[in-house]
TILUM-178988 format. One record per atom (N, C-alpha, C): atom name; residue in three letters; x, y, z. Coordinates in Angstrom, 3 decimals. Layout:
BEGIN
NODE;CA;ALA;X;Y;Z .
...
// end
This chain:
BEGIN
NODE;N;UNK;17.776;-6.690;-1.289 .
NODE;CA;UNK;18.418;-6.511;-2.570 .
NODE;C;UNK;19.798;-7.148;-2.497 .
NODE;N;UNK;19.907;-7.968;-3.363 .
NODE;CA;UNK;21.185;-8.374;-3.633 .
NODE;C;UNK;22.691;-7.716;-4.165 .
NODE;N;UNK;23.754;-7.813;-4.109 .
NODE;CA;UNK;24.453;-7.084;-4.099 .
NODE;C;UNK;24.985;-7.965;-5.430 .
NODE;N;UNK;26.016;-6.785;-6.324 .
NODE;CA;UNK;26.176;-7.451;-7.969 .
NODE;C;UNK;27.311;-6.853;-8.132 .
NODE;N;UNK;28.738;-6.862;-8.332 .
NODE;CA;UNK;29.959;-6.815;-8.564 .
NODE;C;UNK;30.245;-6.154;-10.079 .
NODE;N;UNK;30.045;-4.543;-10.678 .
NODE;CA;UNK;29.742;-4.634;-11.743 .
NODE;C;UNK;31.167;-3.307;-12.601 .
NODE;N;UNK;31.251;-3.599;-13.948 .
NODE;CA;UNK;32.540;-2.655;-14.062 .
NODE;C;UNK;31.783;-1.363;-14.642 .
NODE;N;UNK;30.110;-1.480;-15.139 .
NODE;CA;UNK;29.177;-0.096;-15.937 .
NODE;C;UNK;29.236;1.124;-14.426 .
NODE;N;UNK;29.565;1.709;-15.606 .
NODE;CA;UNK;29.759;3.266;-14.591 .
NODE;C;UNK;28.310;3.984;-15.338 .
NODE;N;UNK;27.925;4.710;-14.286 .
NODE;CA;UNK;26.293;5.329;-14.909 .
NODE;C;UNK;25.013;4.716;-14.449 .
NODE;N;UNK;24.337;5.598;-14.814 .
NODE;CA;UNK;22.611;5.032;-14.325 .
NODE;C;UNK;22.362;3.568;-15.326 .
NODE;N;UNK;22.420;2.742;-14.476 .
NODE;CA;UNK;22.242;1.662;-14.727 .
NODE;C;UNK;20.443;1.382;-15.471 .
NODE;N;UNK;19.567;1.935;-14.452 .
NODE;CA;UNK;18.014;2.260;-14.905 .
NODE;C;UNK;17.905;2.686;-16.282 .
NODE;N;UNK;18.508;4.092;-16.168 .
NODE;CA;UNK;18.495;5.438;-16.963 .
NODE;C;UNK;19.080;4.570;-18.699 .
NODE;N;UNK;19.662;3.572;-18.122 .
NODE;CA;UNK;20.612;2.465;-19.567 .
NODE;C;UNK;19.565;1.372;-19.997 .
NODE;N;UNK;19.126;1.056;-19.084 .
NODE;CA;UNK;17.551;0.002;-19.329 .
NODE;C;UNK;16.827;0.719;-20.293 .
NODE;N;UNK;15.826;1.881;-19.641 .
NODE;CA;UNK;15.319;2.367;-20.200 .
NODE;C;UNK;15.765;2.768;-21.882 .
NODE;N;UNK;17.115;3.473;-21.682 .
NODE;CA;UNK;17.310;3.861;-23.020 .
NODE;C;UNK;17.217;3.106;-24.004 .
NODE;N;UNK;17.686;1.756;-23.447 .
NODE;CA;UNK;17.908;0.657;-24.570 .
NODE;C;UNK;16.454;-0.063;-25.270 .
NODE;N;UNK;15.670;0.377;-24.551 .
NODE;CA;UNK;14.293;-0.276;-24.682 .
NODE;C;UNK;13.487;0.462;-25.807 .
NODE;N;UNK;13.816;1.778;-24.670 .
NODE;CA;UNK;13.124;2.774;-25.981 .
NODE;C;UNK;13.664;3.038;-27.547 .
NODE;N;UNK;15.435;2.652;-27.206 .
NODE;CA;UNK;15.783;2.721;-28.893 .
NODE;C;UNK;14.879;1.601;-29.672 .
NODE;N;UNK;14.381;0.061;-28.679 .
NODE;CA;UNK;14.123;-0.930;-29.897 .
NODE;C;UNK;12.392;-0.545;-29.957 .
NODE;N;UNK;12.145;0.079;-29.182 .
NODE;CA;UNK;10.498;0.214;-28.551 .
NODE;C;UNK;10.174;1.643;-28.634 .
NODE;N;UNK;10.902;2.456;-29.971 .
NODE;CA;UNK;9.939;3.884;-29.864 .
NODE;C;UNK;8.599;4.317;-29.204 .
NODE;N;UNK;8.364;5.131;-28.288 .
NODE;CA;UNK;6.935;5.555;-27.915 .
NODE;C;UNK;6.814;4.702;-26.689 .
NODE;N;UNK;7.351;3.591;-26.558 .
NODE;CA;UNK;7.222;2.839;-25.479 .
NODE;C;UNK;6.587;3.109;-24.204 .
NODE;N;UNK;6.627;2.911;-23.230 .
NODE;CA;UNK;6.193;3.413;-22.477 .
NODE;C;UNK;7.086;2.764;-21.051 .
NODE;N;UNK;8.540;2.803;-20.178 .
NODE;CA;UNK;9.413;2.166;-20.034 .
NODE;C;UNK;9.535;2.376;-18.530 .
NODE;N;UNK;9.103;1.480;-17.440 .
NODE;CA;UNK;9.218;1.482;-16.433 .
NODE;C;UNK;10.480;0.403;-15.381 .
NODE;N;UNK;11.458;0.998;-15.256 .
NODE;CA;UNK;12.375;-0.055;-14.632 .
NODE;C;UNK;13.026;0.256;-13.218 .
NODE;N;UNK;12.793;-0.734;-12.617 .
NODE;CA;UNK;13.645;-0.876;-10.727 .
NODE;C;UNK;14.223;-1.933;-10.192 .
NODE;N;UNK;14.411;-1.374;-9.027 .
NODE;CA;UNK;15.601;-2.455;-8.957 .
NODE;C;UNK;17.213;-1.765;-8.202 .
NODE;N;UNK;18.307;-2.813;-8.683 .
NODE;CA;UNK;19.655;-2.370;-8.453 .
NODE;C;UNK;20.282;-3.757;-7.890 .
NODE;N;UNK;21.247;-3.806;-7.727 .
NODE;CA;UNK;22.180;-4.596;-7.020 .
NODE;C;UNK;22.511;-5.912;-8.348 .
NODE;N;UNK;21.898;-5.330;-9.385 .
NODE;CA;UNK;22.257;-6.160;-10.788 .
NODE;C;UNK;20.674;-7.299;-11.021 .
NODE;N;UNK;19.432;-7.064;-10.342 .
NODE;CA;UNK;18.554;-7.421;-10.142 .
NODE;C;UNK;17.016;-6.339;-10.308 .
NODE;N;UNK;16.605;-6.839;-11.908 .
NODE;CA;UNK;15.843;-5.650;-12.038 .
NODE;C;UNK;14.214;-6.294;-12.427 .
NODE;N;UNK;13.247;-5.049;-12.133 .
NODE;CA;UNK;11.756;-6.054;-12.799 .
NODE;C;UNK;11.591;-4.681;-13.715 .
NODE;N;UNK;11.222;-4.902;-14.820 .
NODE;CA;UNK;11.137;-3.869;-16.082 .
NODE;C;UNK;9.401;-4.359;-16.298 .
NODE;N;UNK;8.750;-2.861;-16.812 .
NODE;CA;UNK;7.374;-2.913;-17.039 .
NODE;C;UNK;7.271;-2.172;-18.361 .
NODE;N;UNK;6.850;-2.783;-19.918 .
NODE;CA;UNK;6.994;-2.273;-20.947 .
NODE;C;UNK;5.593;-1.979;-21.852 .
NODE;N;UNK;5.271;-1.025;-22.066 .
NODE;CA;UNK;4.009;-0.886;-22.437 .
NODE;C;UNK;4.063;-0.262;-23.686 .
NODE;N;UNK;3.772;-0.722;-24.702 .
NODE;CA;UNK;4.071;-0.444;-26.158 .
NODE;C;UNK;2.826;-1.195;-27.551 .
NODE;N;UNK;2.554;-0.068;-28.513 .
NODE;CA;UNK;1.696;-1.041;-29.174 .
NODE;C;UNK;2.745;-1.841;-30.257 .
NODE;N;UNK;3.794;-1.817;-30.173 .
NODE;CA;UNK;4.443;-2.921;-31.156 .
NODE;C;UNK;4.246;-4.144;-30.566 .
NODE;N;UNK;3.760;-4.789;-29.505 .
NODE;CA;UNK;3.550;-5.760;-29.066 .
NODE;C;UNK;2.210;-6.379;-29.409 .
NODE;N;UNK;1.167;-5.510;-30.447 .
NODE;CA;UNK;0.240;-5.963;-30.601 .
NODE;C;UNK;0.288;-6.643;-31.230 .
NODE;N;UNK;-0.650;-8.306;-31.518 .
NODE;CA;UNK;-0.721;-9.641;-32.245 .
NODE;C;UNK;0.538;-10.476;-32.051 .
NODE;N;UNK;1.491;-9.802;-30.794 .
NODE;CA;UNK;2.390;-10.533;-30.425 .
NODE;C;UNK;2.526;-11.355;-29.280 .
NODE;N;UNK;2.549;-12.642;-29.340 .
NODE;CA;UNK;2.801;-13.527;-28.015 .
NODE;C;UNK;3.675;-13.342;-26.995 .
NODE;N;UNK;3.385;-13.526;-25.649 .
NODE;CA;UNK;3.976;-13.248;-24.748 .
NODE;C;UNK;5.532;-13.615;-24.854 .
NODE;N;UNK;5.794;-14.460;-25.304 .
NODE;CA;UNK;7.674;-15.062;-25.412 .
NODE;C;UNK;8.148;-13.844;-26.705 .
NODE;N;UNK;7.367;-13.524;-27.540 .
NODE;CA;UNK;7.228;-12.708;-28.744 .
NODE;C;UNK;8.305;-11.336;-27.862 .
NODE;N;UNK;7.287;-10.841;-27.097 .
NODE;CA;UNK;7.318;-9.531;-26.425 .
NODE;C;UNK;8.609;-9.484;-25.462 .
NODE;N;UNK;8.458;-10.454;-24.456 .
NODE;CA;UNK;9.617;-10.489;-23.772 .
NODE;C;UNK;11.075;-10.696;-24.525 .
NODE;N;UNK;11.129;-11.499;-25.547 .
NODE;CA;UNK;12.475;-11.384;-26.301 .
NODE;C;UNK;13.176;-10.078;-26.691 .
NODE;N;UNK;11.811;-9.524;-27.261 .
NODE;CA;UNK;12.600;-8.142;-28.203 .
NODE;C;UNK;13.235;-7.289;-26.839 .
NODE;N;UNK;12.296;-7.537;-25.700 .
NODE;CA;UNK;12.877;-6.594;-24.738 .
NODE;C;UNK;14.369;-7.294;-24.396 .
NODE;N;UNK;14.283;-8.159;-24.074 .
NODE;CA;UNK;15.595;-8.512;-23.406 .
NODE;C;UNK;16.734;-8.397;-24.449 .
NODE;N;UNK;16.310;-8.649;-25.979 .
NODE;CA;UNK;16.928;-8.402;-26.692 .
NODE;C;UNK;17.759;-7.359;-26.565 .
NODE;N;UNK;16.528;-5.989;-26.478 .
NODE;CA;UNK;17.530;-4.740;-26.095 .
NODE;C;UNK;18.311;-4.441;-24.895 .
NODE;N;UNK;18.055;-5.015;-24.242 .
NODE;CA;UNK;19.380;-4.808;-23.275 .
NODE;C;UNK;20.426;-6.362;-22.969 .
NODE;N;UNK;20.239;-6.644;-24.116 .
NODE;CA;UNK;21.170;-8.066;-23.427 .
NODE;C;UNK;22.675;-7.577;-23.696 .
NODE;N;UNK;23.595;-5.947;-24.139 .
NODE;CA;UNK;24.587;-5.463;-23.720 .
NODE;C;UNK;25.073;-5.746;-22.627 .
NODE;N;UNK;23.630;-4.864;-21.603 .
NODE;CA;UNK;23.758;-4.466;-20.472 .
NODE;C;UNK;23.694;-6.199;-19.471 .
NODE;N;UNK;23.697;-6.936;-20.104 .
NODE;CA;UNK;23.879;-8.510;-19.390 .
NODE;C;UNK;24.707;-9.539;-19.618 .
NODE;N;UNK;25.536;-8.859;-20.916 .
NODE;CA;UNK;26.746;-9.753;-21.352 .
NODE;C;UNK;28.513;-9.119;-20.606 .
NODE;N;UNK;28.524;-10.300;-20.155 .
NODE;CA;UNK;30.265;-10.396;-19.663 .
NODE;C;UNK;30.178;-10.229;-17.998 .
NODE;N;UNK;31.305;-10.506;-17.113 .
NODE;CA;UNK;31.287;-10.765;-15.870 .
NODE;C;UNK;31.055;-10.095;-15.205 .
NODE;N;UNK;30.948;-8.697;-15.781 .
NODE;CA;UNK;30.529;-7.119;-14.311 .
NODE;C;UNK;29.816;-6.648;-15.636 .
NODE;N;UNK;29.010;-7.406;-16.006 .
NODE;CA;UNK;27.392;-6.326;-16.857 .
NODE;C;UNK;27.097;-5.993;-15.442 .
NODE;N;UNK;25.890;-4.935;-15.638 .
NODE;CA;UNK;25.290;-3.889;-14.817 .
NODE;C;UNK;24.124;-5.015;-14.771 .
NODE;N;UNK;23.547;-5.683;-15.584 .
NODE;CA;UNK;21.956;-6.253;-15.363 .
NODE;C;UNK;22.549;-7.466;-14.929 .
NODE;N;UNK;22.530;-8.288;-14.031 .
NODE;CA;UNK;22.417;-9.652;-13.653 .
NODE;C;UNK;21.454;-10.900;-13.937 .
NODE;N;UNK;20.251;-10.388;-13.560 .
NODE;CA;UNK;18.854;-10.756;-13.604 .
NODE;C;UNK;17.991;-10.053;-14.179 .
NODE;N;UNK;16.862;-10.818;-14.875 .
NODE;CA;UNK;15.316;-9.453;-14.690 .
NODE;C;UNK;14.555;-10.794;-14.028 .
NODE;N;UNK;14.398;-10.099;-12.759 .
NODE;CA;UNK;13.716;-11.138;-11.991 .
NODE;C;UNK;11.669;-10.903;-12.097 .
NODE;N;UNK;11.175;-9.823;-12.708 .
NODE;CA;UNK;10.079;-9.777;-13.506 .
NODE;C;UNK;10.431;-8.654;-14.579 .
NODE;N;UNK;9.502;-9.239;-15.196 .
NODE;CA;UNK;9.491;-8.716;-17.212 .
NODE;C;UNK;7.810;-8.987;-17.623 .
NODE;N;UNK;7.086;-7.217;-17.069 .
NODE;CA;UNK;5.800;-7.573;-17.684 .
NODE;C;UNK;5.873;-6.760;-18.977 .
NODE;N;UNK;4.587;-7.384;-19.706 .
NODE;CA;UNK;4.883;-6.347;-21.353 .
NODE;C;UNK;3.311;-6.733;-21.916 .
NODE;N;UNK;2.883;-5.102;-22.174 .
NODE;CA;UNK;1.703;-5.043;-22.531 .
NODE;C;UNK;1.207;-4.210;-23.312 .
NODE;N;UNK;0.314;-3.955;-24.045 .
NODE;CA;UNK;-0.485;-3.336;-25.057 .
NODE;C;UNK;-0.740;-1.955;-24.703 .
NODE;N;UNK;-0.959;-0.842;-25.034 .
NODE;CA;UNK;-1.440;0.605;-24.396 .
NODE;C;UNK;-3.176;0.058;-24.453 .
// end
């Protein structure tokens, strides 16, 4: 694990998750990781009739807070799966 220089105080995970589930009600929100290097697993039916670039946006969408400016908490999502219930 890589090490990530960051100024977010708090569960960094526990902030993934939340942010996902605000854009992804019901979701289903699996995230690990640390050192500013995370793989998130999103399982939701709003993704249905939606293309894979479709799916991955809205997610990153919701946490791209947690990835903007020089000590964000997220660095990377070094995997981003997203799938249908």
């Amino acid at each position: 694990m890589s090490h990530h220089l960051t100024t977010f105080k708090g569960d960094v995970l526990g902030a993934i998750k939340e942010s996902i589930l605000a854009a992804l009600p019901g979701a289903n929100v699996e995230a690990s990781g640390g050192g500013g290097h995370f793989n998130i697993v999103v399982v939701s039916a709003a993704f249905e009739g939606k293309g894979a670039l479709e799916r991955q946006r809205s997610v990153l969408r919701s946490i791209a807070h947690l990835m903007k400016g020089d000590g964000a908490p997220v660095h990377a999502v070094d995997s981003l799966i997203t799938k249908t219930p």
